[in-house]
C-alpha positions in Angstrom: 89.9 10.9 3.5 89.1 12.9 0.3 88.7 10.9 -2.7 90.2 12.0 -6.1 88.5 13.6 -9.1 89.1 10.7 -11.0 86.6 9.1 -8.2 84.4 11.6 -7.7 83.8 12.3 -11.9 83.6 8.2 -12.2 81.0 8.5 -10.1 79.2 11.2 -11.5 79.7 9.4 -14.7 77.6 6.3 -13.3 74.9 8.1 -11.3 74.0 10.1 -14.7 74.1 7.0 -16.5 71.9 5.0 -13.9 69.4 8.1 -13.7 69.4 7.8 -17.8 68.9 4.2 -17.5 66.3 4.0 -15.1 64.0 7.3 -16.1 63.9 5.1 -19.8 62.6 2.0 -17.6 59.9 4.4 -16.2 59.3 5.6 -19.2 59.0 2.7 -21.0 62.0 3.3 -23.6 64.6 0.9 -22.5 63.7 -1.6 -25.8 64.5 1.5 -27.8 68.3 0.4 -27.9 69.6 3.6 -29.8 68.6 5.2 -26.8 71.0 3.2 -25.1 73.8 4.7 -27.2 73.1 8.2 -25.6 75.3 7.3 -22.2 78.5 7.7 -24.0 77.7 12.1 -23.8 77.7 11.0 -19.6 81.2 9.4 -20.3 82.1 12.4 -22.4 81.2 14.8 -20.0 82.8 13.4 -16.6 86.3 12.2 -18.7 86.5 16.1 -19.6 85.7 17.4 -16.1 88.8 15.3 -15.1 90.9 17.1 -18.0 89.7 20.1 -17.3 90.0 20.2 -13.7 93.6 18.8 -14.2 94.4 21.7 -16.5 92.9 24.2 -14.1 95.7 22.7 -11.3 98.1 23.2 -13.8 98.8 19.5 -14.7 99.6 20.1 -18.6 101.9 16.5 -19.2 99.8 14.3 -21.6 100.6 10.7 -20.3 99.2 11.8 -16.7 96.5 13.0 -17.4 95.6 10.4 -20.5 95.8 7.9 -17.3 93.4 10.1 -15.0 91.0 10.2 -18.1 91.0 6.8 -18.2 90.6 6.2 -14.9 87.8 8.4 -14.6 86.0 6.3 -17.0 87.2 2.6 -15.8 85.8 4.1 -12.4 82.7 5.0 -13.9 82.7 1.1 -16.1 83.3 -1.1 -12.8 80.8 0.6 -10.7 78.2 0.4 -13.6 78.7 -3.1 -13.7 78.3 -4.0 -10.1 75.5 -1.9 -9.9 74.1 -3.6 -13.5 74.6 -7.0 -11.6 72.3 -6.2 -8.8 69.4 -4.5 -10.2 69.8 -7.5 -12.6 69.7 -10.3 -10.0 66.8 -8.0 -8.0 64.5 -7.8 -11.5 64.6 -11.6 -11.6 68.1 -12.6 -12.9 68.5 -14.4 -16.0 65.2 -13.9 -17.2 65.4 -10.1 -17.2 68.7 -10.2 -18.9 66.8 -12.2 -21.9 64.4 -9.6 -22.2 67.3 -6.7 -22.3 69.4 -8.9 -24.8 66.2 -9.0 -27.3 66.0 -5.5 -27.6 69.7 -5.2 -27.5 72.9 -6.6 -29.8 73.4 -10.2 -27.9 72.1 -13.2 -29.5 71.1 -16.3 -27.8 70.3 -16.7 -24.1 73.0 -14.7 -22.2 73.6 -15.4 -18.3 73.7 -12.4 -16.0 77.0 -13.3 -15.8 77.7 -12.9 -19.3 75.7 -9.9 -20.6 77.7 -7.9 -17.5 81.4 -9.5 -18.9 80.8 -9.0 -22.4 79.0 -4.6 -21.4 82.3 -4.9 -19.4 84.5 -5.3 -22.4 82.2 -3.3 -24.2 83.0 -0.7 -21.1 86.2 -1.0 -21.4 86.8 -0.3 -25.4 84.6 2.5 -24.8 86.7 4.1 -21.8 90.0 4.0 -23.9 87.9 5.4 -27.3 86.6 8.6 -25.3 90.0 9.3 -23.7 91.9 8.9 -27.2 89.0 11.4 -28.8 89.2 13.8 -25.3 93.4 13.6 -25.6 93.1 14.7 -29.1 90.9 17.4 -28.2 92.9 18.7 -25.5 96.1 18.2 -27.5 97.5 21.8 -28.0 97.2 22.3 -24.1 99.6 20.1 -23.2 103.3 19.9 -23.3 104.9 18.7 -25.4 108.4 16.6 -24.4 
C-alpha cells in the first residue's frame, strides 16, 4: 500500500514539529512561548511540498490541490494531537498541562482534555490560514476556469 503525499508531507509536518518541540524541552526553552510560534515554518514547508509535488505531476486545478494542502496540514494537526495527548498523559497528565498553560495563552486550570481541543481548533484555523497564504502564492500556476 503506498500512502499519499498528502500523508507522507503531514507526517513530515508533525515529526519536525515534535523534534522542535521536544529539542526546546531538552533545552530548556519550552516556557519561552514565542518560540512556540516558530512550528508554523514546519506547516509552511510540508503544505508547499504537497503543492509543489502536485505541480511537478502536472496537477495545475486550484480547488484540488487547495484540498490536498489542506489535507496535508489537517494530517499533520490530528497526529500532533494524538501524539500531544500521550506525551501529556506520560509527563503526569493534568498537572503538566498547568505548567504548559502558564507559560502559554490559556488561563485557568485546563484539563488535558481541553488544552488538546482548544490546540486542535487552534490547529485547525491554522491549517486553513497557511493553505489560503500557499494558494495565493501559487496562484499564477494554476488554471484558471
Amino acid at each position: 500500500m503506498k500512502l499519499s503525499k498528502e500523508i507522507i508531507n503531514g507526517f513530515l509536518i508533525f515529526a519536525g514539529i515534535a523534534l522542535f518541540f521536544l529539542l526546546m524541552e531538552v533545552l530548556n526553552l519550552s516556557n519561552l512561548f514565542y518560540l512556540r510560534l516558530l512550528n508554523v515554518l514546519f506547516i509552511f514547508y510540508g503544505v508547499n511540498r504537497t503543492l509543489q509535488m502536485n505541480l511537478a505531476e502536472g496537477k495545475n486545478e486550484f480547488v484540488p490541490n487547495a484540498i490536498s494542502a489542506m489535507v496535508t496540514s489537517f494530517t499533520a494537526v490530528v497526529i500532533s494531537i494524538v501524539a500531544l495527548l500521550i506525551y501529556s498523559y506520560a509527563k503526569g497528565g493534568d498537572q503538566y498541562v498547568k505548567s504548559l498553560s502558564e507559560a502559554f495563552m490559556f488561563g485557568g486550570q485546563p484539563s488535558v482534555a481541553n488544552y488538546c481541543l482548544s490546540l486542535f481548533f487552534e490547529g485547525t484555523a491554522s491549517c486553513v490560514i497557511v493553505t489560503l497564504l500557499l494558494m495565493l502564492y501559487w496562484n499564477n500556476k494554476y488554471v484558471a476556469d
